[in-house]
PLY file of the C-alpha trace (Angstrom):
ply
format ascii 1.0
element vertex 581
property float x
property float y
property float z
element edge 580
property int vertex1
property int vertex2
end_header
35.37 -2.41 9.86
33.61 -3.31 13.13
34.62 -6.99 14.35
31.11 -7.39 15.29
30.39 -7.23 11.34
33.15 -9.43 10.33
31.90 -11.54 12.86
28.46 -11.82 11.84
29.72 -12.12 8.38
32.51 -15.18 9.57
29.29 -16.96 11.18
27.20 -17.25 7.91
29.90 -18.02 5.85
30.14 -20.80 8.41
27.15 -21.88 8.19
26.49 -25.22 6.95
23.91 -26.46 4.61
23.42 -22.51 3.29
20.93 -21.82 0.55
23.10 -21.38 -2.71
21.85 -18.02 -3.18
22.88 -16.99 -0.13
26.50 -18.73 -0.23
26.61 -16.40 -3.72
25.87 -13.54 -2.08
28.67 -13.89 0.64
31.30 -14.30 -2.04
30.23 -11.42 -3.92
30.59 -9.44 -0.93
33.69 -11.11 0.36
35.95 -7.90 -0.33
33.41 -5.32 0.14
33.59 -3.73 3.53
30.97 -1.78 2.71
28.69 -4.39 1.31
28.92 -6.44 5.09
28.29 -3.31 6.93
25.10 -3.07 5.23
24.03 -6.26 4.70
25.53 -6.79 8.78
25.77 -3.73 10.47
22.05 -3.64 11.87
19.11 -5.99 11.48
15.23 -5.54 9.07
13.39 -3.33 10.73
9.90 -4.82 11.76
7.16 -2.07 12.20
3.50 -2.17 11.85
3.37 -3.07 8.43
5.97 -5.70 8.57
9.51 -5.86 7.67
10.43 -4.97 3.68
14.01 -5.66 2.29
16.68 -5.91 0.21
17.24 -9.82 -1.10
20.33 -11.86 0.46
22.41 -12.71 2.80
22.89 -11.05 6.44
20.37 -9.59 9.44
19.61 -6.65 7.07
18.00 -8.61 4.57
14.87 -10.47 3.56
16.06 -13.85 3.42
14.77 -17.71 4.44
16.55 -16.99 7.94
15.15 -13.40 8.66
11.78 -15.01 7.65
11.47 -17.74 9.74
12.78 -15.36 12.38
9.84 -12.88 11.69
7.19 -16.17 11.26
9.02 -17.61 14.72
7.81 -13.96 16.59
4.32 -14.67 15.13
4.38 -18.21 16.32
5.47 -17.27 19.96
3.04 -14.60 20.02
0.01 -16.75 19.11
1.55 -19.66 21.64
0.33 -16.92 24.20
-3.53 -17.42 23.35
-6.03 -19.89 24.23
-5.83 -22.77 22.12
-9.12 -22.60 20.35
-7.59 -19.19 18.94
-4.18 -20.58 18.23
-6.10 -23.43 16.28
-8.10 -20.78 13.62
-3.98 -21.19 12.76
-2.93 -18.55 9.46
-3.78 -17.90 5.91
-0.75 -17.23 4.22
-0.19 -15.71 0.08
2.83 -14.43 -1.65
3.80 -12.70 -4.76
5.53 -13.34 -8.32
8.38 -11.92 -6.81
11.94 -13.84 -6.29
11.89 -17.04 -3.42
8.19 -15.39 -2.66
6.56 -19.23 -2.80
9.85 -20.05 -0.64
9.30 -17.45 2.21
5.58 -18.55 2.60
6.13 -22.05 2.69
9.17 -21.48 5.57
6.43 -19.24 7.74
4.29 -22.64 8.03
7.27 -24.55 8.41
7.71 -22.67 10.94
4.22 -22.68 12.36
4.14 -26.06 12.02
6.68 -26.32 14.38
4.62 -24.60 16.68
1.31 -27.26 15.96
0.02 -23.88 14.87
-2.53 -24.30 11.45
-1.65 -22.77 8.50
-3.64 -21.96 5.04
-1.27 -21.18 2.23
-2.10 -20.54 -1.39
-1.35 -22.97 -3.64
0.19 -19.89 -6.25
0.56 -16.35 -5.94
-2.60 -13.90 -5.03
-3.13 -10.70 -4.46
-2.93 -8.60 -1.15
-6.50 -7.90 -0.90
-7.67 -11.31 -1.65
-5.24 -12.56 1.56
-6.95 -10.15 3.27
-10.58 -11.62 2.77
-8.97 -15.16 3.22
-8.16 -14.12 7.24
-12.04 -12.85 7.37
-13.10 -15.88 5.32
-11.22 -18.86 6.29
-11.91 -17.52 10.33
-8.01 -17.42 11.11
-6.62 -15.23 13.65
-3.53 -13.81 11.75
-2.51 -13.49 7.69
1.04 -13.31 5.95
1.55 -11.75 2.91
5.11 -11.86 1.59
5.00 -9.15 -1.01
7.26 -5.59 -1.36
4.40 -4.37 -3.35
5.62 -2.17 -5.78
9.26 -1.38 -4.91
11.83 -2.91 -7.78
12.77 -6.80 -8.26
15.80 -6.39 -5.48
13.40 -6.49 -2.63
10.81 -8.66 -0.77
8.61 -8.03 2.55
6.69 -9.97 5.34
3.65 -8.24 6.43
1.04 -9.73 8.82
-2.63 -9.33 9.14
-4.88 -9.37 11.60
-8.34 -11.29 12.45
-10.03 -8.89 10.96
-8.32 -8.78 7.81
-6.38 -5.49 8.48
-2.51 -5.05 8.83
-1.83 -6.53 12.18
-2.85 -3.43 15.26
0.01 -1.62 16.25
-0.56 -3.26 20.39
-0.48 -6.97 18.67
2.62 -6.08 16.37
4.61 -4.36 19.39
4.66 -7.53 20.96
5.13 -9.82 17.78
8.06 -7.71 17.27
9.27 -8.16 20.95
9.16 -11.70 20.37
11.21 -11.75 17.23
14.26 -9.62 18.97
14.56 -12.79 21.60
15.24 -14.83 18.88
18.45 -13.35 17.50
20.16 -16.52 16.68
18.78 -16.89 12.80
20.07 -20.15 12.43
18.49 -22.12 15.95
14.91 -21.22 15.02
12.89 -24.67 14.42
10.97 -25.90 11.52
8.65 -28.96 10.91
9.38 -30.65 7.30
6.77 -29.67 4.87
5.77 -33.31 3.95
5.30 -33.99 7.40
3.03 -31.24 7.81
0.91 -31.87 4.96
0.59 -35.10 5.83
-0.72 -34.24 9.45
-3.19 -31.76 8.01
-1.03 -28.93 10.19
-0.51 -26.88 6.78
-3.24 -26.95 4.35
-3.54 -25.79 0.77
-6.15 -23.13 -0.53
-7.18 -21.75 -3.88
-9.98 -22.04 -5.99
-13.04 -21.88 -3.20
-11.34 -19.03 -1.86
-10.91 -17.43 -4.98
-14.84 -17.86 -6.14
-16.11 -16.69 -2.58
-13.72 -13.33 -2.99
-14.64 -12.44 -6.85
-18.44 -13.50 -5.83
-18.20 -10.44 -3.15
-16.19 -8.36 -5.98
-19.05 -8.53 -7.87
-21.18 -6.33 -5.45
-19.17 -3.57 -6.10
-20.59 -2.81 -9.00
-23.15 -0.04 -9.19
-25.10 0.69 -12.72
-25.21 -2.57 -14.34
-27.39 -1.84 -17.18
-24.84 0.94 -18.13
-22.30 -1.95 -18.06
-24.03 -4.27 -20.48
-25.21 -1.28 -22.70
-21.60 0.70 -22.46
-19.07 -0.70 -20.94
-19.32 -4.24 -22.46
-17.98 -2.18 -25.57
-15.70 0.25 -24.28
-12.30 -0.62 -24.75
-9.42 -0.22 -22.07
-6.44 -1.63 -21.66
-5.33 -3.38 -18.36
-1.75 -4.61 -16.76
-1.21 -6.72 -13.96
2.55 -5.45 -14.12
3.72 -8.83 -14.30
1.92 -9.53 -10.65
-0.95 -11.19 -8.76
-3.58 -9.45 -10.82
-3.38 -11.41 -13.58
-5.47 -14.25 -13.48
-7.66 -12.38 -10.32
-8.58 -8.86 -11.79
-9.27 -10.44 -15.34
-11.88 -13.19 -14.36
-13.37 -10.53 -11.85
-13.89 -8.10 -15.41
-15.19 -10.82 -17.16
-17.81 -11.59 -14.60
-18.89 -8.31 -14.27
-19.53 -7.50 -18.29
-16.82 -5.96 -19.70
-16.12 -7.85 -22.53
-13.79 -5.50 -24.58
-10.68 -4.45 -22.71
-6.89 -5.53 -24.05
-4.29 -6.74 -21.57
-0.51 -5.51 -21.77
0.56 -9.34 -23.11
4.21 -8.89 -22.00
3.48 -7.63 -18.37
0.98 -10.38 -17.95
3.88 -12.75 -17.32
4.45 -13.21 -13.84
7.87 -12.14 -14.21
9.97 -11.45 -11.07
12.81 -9.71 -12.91
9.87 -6.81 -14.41
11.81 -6.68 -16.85
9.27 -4.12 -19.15
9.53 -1.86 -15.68
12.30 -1.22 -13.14
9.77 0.44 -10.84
6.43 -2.10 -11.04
5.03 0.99 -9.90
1.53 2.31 -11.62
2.01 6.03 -9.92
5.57 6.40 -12.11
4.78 7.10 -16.00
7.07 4.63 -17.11
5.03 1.89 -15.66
2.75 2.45 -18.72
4.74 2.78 -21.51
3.72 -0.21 -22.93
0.15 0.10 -22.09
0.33 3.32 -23.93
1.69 1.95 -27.43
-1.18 -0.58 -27.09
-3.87 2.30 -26.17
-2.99 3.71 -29.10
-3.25 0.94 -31.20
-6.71 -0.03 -30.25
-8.01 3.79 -29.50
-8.56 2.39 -25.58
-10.39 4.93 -23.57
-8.53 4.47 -20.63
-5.26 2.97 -19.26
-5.36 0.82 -16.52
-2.60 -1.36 -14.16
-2.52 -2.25 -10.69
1.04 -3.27 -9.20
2.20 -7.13 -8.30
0.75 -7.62 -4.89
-2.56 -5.93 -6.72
-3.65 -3.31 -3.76
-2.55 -0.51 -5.73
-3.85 0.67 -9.10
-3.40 3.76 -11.35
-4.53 4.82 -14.90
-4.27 7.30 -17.34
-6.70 8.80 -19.65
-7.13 9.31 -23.36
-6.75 13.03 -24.32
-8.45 14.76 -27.56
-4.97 14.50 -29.38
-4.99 10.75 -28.23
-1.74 10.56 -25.97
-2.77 9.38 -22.39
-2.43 11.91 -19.10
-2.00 9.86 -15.56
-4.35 10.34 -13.38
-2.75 11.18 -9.47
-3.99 8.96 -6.49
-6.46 11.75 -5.75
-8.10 12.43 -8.55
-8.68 8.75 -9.07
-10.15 8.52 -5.30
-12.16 12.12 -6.01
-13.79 10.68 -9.23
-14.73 7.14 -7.54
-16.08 9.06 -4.55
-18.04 11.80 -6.83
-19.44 8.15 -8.83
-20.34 6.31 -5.64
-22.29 9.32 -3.44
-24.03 10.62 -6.78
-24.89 7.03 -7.42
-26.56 5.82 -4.30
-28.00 9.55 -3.69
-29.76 8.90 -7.34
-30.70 5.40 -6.29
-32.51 6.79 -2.56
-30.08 4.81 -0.69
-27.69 7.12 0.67
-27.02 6.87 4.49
-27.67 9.79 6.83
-24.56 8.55 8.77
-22.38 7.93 5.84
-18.99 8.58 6.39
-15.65 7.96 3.93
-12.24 7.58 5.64
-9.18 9.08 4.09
-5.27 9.64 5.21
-4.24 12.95 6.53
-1.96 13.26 3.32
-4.72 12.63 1.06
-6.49 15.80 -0.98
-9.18 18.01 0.52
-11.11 17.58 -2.19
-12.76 14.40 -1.09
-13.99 16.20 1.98
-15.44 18.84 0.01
-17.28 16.39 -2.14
-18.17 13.95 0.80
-19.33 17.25 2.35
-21.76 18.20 -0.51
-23.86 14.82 -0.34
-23.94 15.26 3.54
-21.54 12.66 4.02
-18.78 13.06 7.08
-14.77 12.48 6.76
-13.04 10.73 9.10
-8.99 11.53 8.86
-7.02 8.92 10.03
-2.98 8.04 10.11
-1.47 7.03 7.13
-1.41 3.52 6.76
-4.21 1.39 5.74
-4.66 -0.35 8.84
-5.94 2.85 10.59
-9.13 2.96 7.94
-9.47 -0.63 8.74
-9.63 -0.27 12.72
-12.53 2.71 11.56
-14.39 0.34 9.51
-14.17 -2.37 12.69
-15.18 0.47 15.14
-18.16 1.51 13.02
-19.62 -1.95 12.51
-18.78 -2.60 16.13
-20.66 0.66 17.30
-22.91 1.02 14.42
-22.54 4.60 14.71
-21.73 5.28 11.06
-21.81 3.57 7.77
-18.39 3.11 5.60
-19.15 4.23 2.01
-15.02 4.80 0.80
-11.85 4.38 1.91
-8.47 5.85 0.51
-4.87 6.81 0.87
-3.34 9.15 -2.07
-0.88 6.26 -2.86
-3.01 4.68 -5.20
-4.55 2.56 -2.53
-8.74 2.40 -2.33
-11.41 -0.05 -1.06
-15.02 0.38 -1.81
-16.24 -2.66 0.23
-15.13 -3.74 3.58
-15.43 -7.44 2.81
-11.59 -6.46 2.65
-9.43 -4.82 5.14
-6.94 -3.27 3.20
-6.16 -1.67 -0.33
-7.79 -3.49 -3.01
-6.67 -2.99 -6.91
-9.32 -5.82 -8.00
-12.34 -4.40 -6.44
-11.07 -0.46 -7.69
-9.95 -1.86 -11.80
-14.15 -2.93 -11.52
-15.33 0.61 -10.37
-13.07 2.74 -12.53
-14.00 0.79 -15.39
-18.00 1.11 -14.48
-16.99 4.94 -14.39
-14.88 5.17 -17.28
-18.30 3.62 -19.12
-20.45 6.46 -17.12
-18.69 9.35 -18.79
-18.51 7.67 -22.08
-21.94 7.36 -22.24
-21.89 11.09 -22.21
-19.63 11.34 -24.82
-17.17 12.64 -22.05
-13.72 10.87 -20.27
-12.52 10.08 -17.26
-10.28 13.46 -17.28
-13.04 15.10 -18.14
-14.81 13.90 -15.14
-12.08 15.35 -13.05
-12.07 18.26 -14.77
-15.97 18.88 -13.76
-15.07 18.28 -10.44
-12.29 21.11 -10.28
-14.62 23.63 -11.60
-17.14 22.80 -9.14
-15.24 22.42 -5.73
-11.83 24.35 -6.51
-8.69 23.10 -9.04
-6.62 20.95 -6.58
-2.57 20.32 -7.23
-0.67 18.32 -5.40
2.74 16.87 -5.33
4.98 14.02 -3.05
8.47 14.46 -3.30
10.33 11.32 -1.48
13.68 12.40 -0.36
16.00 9.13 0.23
17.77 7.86 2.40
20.20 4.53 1.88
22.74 3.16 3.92
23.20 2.52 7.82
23.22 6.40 8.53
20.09 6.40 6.26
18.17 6.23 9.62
20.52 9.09 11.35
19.52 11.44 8.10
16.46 11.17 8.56
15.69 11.42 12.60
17.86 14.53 12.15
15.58 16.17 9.22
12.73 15.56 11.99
13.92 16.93 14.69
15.16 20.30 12.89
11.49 20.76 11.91
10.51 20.44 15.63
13.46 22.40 16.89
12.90 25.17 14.47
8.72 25.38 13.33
8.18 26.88 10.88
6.41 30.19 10.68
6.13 31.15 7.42
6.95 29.00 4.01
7.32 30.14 0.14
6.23 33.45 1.65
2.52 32.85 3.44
2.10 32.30 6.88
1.93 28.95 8.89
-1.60 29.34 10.28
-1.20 25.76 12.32
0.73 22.96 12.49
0.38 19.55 13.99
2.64 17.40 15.64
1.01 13.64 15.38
3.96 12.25 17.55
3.10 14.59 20.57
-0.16 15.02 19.78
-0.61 18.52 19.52
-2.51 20.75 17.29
-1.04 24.63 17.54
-2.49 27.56 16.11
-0.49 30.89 14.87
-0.86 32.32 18.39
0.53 29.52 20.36
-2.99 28.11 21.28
-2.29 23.95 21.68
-5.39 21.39 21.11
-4.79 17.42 21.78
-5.19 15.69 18.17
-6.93 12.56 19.35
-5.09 10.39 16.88
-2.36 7.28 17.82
0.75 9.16 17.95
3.11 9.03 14.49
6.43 10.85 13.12
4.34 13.13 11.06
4.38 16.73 11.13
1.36 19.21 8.68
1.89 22.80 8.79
-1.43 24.36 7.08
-0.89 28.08 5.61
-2.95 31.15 5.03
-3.68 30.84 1.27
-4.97 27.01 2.12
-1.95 25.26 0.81
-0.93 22.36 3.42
2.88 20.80 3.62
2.97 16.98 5.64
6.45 15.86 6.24
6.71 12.19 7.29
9.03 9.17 6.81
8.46 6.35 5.09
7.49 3.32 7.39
8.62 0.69 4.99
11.47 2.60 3.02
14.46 5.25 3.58
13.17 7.93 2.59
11.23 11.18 4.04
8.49 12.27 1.84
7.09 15.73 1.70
3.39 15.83 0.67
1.95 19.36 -1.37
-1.52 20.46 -1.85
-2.81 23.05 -3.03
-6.01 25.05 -4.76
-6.57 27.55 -6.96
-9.48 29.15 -9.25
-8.11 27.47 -12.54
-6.05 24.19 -13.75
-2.86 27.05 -14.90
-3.15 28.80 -11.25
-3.00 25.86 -9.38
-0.08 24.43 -11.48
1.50 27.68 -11.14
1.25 27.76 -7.14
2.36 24.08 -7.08
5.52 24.51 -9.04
6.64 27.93 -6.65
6.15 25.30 -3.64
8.02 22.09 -5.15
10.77 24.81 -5.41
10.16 26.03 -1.50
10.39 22.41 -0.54
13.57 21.81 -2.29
15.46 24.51 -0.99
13.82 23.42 2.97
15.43 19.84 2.51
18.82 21.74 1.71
18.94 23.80 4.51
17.82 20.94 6.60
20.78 18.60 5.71
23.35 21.26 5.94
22.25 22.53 9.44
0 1
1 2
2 3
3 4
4 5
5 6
6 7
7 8
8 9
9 10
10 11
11 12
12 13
13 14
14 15
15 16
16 17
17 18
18 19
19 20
20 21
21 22
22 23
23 24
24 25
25 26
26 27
27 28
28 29
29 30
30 31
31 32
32 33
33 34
34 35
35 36
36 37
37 38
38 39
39 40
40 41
41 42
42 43
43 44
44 45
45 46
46 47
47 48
48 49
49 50
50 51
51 52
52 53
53 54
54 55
55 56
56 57
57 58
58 59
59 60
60 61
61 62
62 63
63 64
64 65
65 66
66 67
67 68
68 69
69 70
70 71
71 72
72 73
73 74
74 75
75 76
76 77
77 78
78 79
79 80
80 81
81 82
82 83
83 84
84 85
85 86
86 87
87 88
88 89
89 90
90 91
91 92
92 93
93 94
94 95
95 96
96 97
97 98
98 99
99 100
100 101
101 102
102 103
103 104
104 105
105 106
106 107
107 108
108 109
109 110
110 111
111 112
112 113
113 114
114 115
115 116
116 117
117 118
118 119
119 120
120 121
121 122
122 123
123 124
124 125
125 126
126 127
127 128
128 129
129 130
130 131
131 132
132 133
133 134
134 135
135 136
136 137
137 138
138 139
139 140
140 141
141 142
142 143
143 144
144 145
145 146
146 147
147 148
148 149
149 150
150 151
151 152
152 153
153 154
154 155
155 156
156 157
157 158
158 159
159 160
160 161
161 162
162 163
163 164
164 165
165 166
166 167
167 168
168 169
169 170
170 171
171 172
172 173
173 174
174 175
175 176
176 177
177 178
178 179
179 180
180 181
181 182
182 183
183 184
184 185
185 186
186 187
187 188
188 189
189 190
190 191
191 192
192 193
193 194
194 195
195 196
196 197
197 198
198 199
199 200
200 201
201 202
202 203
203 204
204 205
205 206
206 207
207 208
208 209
209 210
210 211
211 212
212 213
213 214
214 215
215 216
216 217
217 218
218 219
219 220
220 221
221 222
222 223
223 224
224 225
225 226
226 227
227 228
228 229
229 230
230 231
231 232
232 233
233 234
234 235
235 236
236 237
237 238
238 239
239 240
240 241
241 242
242 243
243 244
244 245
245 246
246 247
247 248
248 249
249 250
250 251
251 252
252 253
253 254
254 255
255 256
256 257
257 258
258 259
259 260
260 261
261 262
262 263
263 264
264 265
265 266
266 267
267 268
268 269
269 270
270 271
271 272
272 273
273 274
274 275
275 276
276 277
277 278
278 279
279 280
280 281
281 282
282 283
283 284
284 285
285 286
286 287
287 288
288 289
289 290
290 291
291 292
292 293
293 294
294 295
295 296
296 297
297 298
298 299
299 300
300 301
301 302
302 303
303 304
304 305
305 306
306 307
307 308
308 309
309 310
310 311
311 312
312 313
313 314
314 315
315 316
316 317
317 318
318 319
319 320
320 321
321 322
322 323
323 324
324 325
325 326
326 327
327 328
328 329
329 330
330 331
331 332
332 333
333 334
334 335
335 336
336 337
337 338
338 339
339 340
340 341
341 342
342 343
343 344
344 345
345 346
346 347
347 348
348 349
349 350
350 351
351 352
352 353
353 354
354 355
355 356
356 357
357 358
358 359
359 360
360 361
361 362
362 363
363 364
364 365
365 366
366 367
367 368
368 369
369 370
370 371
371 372
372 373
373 374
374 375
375 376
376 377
377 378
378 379
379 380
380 381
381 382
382 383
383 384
384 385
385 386
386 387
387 388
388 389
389 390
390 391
391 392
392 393
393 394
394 395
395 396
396 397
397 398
398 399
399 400
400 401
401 402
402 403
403 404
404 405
405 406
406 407
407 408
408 409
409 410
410 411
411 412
412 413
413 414
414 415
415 416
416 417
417 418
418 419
419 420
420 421
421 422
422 423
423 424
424 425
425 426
426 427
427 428
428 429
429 430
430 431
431 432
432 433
433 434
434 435
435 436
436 437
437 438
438 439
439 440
440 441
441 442
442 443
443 444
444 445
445 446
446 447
447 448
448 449
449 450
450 451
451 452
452 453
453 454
454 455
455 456
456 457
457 458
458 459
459 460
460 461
461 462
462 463
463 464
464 465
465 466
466 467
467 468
468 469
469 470
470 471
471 472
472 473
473 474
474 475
475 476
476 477
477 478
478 479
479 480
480 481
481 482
482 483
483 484
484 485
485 486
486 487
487 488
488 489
489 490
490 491
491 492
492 493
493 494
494 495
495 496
496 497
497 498
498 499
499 500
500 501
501 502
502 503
503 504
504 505
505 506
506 507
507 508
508 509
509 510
510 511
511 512
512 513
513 514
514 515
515 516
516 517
517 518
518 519
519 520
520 521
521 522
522 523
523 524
524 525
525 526
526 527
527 528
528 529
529 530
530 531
531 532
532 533
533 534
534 535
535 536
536 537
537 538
538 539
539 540
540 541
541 542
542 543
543 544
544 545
545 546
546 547
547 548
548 549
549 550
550 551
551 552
552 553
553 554
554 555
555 556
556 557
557 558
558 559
559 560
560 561
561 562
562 563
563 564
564 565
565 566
566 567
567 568
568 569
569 570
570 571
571 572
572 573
573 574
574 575
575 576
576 577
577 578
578 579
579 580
C-alpha cells in the first residue's frame, strides 16, 4: 500500500478529539488495505453540483472535516466580495439523512468564523424549498446537504446560487479552487454555535419561510373548480420516502383541495436507514412496493412519491386489472406539458414567446407537443442549473416566457419562484391532472397513451454502467475517449446520421460537415441515426457511473418496445467491446 495512504490514515487515527463515528470507522478499516485506499487514496470530488459521498472517515468521504473544508472554500470565496454582499450571508437546509442536521450546522460554524450570516432551518426541508429561501431571504449563496436519492451510505454538499439555482459553473470553479488550498482538514476554523447564535451571526428559519413557499405553491394550480368538484374525491396515494416531503408536500395538498389521498404511513417516518427501500429512489419499482399494497387497498387512482430531498417525484398508474404501471420521467413531463399548454391555450393566455426548457437527454416528444401549441424548446446541458441560467436570461432579456422546465430524471418545475427541481410544486400538478382525466372517466396512462397516438409511440431507456473504486475514474475516461477515438458510424444496424461532441463543441453530419453547438462545453457525446432513434453517452457528475440514454419512436406501443429492446441489446454489447479494447 502507498505510504502516502498509510500516512493519511496514521494522521486521523491521530487525531485528537475525533467524532466517535469516525474513530469507528478507522478501526473497522484498520486491516483493510483496501478499505484506506479508498477511503485515502484520493479526495470528494467537488463539481458543479457539489461534492456527494460515501459516509466516514478519510478525504474520500462526506464527513464533519470534508464539510467544513467544502463550507471553508465557500467562505473564502464570498470573503472576496464587497461586504454588503458578503452580509446577505447563506440559507442553509439538510435532509433526514445520517449527521445531515450535523453537516449544516458545521457550514455556519464555519461561516461564522468568517462573520459571514447564515440562515439555517430549524429541521429538515426540501431541496426546492432551499432554493426559494436564497431568492426569498435575499442571500447570495444556499447549502443543501442532501444525496438525494442515492441509498442511506451516502450524503452530499451542494451550493446554490443568488438566484436560487445550483451555484454557475464560473462561481463554483473558483469555490472549488479555494477548497484545494485548504488541504489540511483538521486546521480549518470554526466559531462555537452558542456564540454565534448569541451574536445573531447564525440565525434560525422555518415557519415564515415555509408559508411564503407553499403560498407561491399554490399558484401552480390551474383548474380549480375541477379540483373541488374531482379531485377533492379522487383518491391517490402519496410517499415522502421517508424524506423532506413529508410535512411540506402534504400541507401544500391540503391547501390546494385535495382532501382524499392516503399516505404510505411507514415511509412517512423520516427514517435515515430507509429501511422499506434500499434505493429511496421513485424511478426504481421497488420504491413503491408499499404504496402499491395500499393502492390496492383503497382502489387509489394513482401512485405517487417524491424522494428525501423532495426535487424528484415519480408515480405509477392504476391499470384496468388494477396493478399499477410506472410512469418514466418523460411521460410524466409529456403529460404535465400536454396539461399546462392545452390549459392556458383554453384559458386565452398562452404566450406568443412561450418557450419550455428541457435536457438534451430528455424525450422528443415534448418538442413535438411544445411545437403543436406554437411554443419553442430550448435544449440545454444536463443539469438543472443550465434551465435555471435560461429562466434568469429570459427574465433578464424578456425575450421569452418560461412555461416548463424538465430533465428525464424525474426532475420538473412549473414555476420559477424556484430554481431547481421541485417534487412539491409537480405532486400538486400531477394530482390536478390525474383529476382531469378522471373526470373523463379516463387515467393518467391513458393520457399518455393519447399522446402516443397523436405525436408518435416514444420508448426510451437509461442504462447506468458503474464504476466503483479509485480506477472507477480511469474506467470511465477510457470508455470516453474510445467513443471519440473510434465514432461511430453505424449502430444496431442504421446509420449514424450526426453526432455531437458537447466537450469540443462540435456538431458533425454523415459527410464530415462540422457546426459549433453553442452550448458550455460537457463530457457528453449524442449520435442521432437514420430511423430517428438517438444514443447520449455521458458520465454521471455526482456518481461512478457512465449512463447511456435510448430513445426511440415507432407507429405503435409493441413496435416501439420492440425497437427499444434490439437497442438495449446493441448498447450492451458497445460497453463490452469498449472495456475490453
Amino acid at each position: 500500500m502507498d505510504d502516502k495512504i498509510e500516512d493519511a490514515y496514521q494522521q486521523w487515527t491521530n487525531q485528537p478529539n475525533l467524532p466517535e463515528n469516525l474513530v469507528l470507522d478507522l478501526n473497522k478499516m484498520k486491516n483493510n488495505s483496501d478499505q484506506k485506499k479508498d477511503a485515502f487514496g484520493t479526495v470528494l470530488s467537488f463539481g458543479t453540483a457539489g461534492m456527494r459521498g460515501v459516509l466516514g472517515a478519510g478525504t474520500n468521504r462526506m464527513n464533519i472535516y470534508t464539510v467544513r473544508q467544502a463550507a471553508e472554500g465557500l467562505a473564502s470565496f464570498m470573503d472576496t466580495l464587497d461586504e454588503a454582499t458578503r452580509k446577505r450571508g447563506v440559507a442553509i437546509s439538510f435532509d433526514s439523512r445520517y449527521y445531515s442536521k450535523e453537516f449544516a450546522h458545521e457550514s455556519a460554524k464555519v461561516l461564522g468564523y468568517h462573520h459571514i450570516p447564515s440562515f439555517v432551518f430549524d429541521d429538515i426541508r426540501p431541496t426546492p424549498e432551499l432554493s426559494f429561501a436564497v431568492r426569498h431571504l435575499n442571500t447570495y449563496a444556499g447549502i443543501m446537504i442532501t444525496a438525494s436519492h442515492n441509498p442511506k451510505q451516502y450524503n452530499g454538499f451542494k451550493i446554490y446560487g443568488q438566484d436560487g439555482g445550483q451555484m454557475p459553473p464560473k462561481e463554483s470553479d473558483l469555490i472549488t479552487s479555494y477548497i484545494r488550498k485548504n488541504s489540511d482538514l483538521f486546521a480549518i476554523n470554526v466559531t462555537p454555535e452558542q456564540e454565534l447564535r448569541e451574536a445573531k451571526i447564525m440565525n434560525l428559519i422555518g415557519e415564515a419561510v415555509d408559508q411564503a413557499y407553499l403560498e407561491k405553491v399554490q399558484t401552480v394550480n390551474i383548474d380549480h373548480d375541477l379540483i373541488k368538484n374531482v379531485g377533492a374525491n379522487m383518491k391517490f396515494v402519496y410517499s415522502p420516502l421517508h424524506g423532506t416531503g413529508k410535512i411540506i408536500a402534504r400541507r401544500a395538498l391540503e391547501a390546494a383541495g385535495f382532501k382524499n389521498y392516503v399516505v404510505v404511513p411507514e415511509q412517512t417516518i423520516a427514517d435515515p436507514e430507509f429501511p422499506t427501500t434500499p434505493f429511496p429512489n421513485p424511478e426504481f419499482p421497488q420504491a413503491f412496493d408499499l404504496a402499491r399494497e395500499l393502492g390496492k387497498k383503497v382502489s387509489a387512482d394513482v401512485l405517487i412519491a417524491s424522494d428525501p430531498d423532495a426535487d424528484r417525484l415519480g408515480c405509477a398508474v392504476r391499470q384496468p386489472d388494477g396493478d399499477y404501471t410506472l410512469l418514466s420521467g418523460n411521460q410524466i413531463a409529456s403529460v404535465l406539458l400536454n396539461y399546462i399548454l392545452a390549459a392556458k391555450k383554453k384559458a386565452g393566455d398562452l404566450p406568443a414567446d412561450g418557450t419550455i426548457v428541457k435536457s438534451i437527454v430528455s424525450t422528443d416528444l415534448a418538442p413535438k407537443i411544445a411545437a403543436s401549441y406554437g411554443v419553442a424548446t430550448n435544449n440545454v446541458l444536463t443539469g438543472f442549473k443550465f434551465i435555471a441560467e435560461a429562466i434568469h436570461h429570459y427574465e433578464t432579456e424578456h425575450d421569452h416566457t418560461f412555461l416548463f422546465g424538465f430533465e428525464e430524471s424525474f426532475g420538473y418545475l412549473i414555476k420559477p419562484f424556484v430554481r431547481d427541481k421541485d417534487a412539491i410544486q409537480t405532486v400538486l400538478l400531477l394530482a390536478e391532472v390525474a383529476a382531469y382525466y378522471k373526470s373523463q372517466g379516463k387515467t393518467l396512462y391513458d393520457g399518455v397513451q393519447e399522446m402516443f397516438q397523436k405525436y408518435g409511440y416514444y420508448a426510451e431507456k437509461t442504462i447506468a454502467k458503474e464504476f466503483d473504486g479509485l480506477d472507477g475514474k480511469d474506467k470511465m475516461a477510457h470508455i470516453m475517449s474510445e467513443l471519440r477515438d473510434n465514432p461511430l458510424t453505424e449502430f444496431n444496424g442504421h446509420k449514424v446520421l450526426s453526432h455531437a461532441d458537447y466537450q469540443s463543441s462540435e456538431l458533425t453530419d454523415q459527410d464530415g460537415k462540422r457546426t459549433i453547438i453553442d452550448l458550455p462545453k460537457s463530457n457528453v457525446l449524442k449520435y442521432w441515426l437514420d430511423d430517428e432513434t438517438w444514443l447520449a453517452v455521458r458520465p454521471s457528475g455526482t456518481e461512478p457511473k457512465v449512463k447511456f440514454y435510448l430513445e426511440v419512436d415507432d407507429k405503435s406501443q409493441g413496435a416501439a418496445d420492440q425497437k427499444l429492446a434490439g437497442y438495449v441489446d446493441a448498447v450492451d454489447k458497445m460497453i463490452d467491446k469498449l472495456m475490453n479494447n
